[in-house]
C-alpha positions as CSV (number, residue, x, y, z in Angstrom):
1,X,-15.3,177.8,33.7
2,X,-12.0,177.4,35.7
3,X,-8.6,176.9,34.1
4,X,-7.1,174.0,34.8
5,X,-3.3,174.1,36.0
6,X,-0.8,171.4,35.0
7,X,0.6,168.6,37.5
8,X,4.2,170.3,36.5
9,X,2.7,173.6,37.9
10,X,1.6,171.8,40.9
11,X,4.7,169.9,41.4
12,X,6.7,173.1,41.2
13,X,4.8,175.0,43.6
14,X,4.9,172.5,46.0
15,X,8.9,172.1,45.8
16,X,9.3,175.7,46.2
17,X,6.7,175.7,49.4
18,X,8.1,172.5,50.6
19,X,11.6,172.5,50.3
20,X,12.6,175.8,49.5
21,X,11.2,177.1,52.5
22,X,9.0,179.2,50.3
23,X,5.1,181.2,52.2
24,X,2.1,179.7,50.6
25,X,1.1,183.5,50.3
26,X,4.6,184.3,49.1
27,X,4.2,181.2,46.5
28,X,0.8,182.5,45.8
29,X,1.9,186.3,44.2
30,X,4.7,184.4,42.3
31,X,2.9,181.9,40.5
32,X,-0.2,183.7,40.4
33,X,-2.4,181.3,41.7
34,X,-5.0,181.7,45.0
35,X,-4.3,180.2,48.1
36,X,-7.5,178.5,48.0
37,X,-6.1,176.5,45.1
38,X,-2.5,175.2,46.6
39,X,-4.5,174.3,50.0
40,X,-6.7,172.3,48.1
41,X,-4.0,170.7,46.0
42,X,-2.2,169.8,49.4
43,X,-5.3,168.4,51.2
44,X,-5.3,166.1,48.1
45,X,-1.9,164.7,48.2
């Protein structure tokens, strides 16, 4: 079954993408979490 992240997770990777000037695939080794996943999570909001 998949895990399921928290919204602070989701918050804070999309802070350090959006306004840290952060890669997604950069973002992605740091937090440990596919790319598949954030671009999903930004097609949402």
């Amino acid at each position: 079954m998949a895990r399921r992240y928290s919204y602070d997770l989701r918050m804070k990777i999309f802070k350090a993408v959006e306004d840290e000037g952060l890669s997604i695939v950069k973002a992605c080794k740091i937090f440990n979490i596919s790319r598949n996943t954030i671009y999903r999570w930004k097609h949402l909001k």
